[in-house]
C-alpha positions in Angstrom: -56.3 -55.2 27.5 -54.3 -52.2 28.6 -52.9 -51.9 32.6 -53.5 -48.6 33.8 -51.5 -49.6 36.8 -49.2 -50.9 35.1 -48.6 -48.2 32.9 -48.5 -45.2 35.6 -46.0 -47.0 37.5 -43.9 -47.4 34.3 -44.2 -43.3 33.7 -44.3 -42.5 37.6 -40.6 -44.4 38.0 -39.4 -42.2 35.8 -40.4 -39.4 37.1 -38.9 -40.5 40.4 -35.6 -41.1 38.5 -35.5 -37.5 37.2 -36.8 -36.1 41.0 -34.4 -38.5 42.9 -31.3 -37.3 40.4 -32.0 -33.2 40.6 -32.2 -33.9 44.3 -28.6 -34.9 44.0 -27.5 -32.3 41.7 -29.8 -29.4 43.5 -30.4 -30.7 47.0 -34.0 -29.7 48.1 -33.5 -25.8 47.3 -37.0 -25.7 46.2 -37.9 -26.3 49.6 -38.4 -23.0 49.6 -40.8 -22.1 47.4 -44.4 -21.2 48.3 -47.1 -23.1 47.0 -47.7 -20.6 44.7 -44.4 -20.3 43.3 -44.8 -24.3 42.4 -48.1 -23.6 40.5 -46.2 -21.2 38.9 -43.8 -23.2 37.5 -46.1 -25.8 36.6 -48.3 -22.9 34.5 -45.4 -22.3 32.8 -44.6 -25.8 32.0 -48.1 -26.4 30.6 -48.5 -23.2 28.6 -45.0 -24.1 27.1 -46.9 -27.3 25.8 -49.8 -25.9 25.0 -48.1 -24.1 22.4 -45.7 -26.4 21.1 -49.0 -28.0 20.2 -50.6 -25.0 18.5 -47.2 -24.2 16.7 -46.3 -27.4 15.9 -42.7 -26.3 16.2 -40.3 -25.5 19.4 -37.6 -23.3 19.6 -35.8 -24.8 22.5 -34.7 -28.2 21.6 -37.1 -30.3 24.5 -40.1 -31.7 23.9 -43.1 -32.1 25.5 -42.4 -35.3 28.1 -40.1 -33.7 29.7 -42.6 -30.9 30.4 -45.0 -33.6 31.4 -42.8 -35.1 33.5 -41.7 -31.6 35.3 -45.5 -31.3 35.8 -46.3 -34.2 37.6 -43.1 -33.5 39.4 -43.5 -30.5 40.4 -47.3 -31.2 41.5 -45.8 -33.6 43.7 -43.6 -31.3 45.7 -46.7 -28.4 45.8 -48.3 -31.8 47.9 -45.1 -32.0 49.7 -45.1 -28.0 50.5 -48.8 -28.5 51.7 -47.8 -31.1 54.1 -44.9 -30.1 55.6 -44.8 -26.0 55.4 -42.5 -23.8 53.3 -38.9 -23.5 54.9 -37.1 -20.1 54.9 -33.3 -21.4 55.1 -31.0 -23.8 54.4 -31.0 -25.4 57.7 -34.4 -26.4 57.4 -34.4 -28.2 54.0 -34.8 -31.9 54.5 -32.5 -34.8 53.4 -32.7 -35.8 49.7 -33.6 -39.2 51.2 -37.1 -38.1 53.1 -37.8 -35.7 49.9 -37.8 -38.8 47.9 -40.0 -40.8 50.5 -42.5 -37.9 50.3 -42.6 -37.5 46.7 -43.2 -41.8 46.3 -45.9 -41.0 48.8 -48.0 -38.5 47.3 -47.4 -40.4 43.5 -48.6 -43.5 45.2 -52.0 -41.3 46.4 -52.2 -40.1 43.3 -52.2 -43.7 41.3 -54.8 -45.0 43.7 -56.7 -42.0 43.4 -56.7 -42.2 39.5 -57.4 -46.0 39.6 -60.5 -45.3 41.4 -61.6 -42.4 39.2 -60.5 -45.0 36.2 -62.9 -47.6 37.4 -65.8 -45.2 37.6 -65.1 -43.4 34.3 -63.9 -46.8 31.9 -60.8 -45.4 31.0 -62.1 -42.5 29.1 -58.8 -40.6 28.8 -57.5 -43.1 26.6 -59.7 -41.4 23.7 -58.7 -38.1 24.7 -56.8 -35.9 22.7 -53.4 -34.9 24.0 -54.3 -31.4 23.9 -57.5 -32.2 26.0 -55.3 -33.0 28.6 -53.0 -30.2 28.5 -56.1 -27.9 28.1 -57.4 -29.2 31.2 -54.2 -28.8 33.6 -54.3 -25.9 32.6 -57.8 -25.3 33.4 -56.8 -27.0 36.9 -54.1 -24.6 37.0 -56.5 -21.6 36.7 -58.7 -23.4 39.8 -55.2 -23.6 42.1 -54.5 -19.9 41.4 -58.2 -18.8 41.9 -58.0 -21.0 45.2 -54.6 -19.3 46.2 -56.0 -15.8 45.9 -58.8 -16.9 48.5 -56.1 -17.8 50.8 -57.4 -21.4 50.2 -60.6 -21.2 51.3 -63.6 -23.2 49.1 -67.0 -23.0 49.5 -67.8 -26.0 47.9 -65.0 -27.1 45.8 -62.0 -29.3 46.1 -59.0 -27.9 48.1 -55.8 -27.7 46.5 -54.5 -31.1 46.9 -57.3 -32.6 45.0 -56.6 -30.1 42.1 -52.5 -31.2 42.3 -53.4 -34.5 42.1 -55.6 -34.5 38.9 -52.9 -32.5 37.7 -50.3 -35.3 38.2 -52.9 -37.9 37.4 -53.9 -35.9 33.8 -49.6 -35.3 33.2 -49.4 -39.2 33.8 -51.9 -40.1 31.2 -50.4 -38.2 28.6 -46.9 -39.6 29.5 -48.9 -43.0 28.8 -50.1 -41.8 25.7 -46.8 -40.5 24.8 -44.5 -42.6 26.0 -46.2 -46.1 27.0 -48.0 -46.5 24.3 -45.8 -45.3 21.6 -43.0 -48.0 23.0 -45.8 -50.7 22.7 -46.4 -50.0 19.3 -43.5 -50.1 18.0 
């Protein structure tokens, strides 16, 4: 029997590694980013995998985990802008230490979140497609923007947070799939 919660925390460590050492190379520059800047980037990171996998071949010589990870990464710091408010200069970035608090925070919400979802749908994302789950970021993606040009106002759907945290959640189970899985095969 697999462990889901297991699992994530396996692929959500190392997304905290990769988060935890930019923020000692870069600071917290993106601290100034809008929201919308952040979903952005994420676009871009999932349309960049979306066609590796129609292509079948890449040009610039990194895969598609990274990507993954820069996803749910970057999904976490979109939670973190939501929370605390974009800054506007350098004196208002926060410490690398509170950054990295923050970002365990909203992972955490997000594994519980998914575990609950995971007990209520069986674990059907294990018999997903990879593609499927790049397909649907991106479809989340398309929400998040739709959402942003309403100023984030719903009528009756999910608010942005909800959409950034299926986006980690989705990222995470293809990490799984990818990387979790593949190492327990072999």
């Amino acid at each position: 029997m697999k462990n889901t919660s297991e699992e994530f925390d396996i692929v959500g460590q190392q997304c905290i590694d990769i988060f935890s050492k930019k923020t000692i190379d870069y600071g917290t520059a993106w601290r100034i980013l809008r929201v919308s800047s952040l979903t952005d980037q994420i676009y871009i990171k999932a349309q960049r995998i979306r066609s590796i996998e129609q292509k079948g071949v890449k040009k610039v010589n990194e895969g598609i985990i990274p990507e993954f990870m820069g996803i749910v990464n970057y999904s976490a710091m979109a939670l973190i802008q939501l929370e605390v408010g974009v800054v506007e200069t350098m004196e208002e970035l926060m410490s690398s230490e509170e950054a990295i608090g923050l970002f365990k925070k909203y992972l955490q919400n997000a594994k519980e979140l998914m575990m609950n979802k995971n007990h209520d749908y069986g674990e059907a994302w294990r018999k997903m497609r990879i593609s499927s789950l790049t397909d649907i970021i991106l479809m989340k993606l398309l929400r998040v923007k739709q959402i942003e040009d309403n100023q984030g106002n719903t009528i009756v759907s999910e608010g942005l947070d909800a959409n950034y945290y299926d986006i980690i959640n989705y990222a995470v189970f293809a990490l799984i799939r990818l990387v979790v899985e593949k190492e327990k095969a072999s």
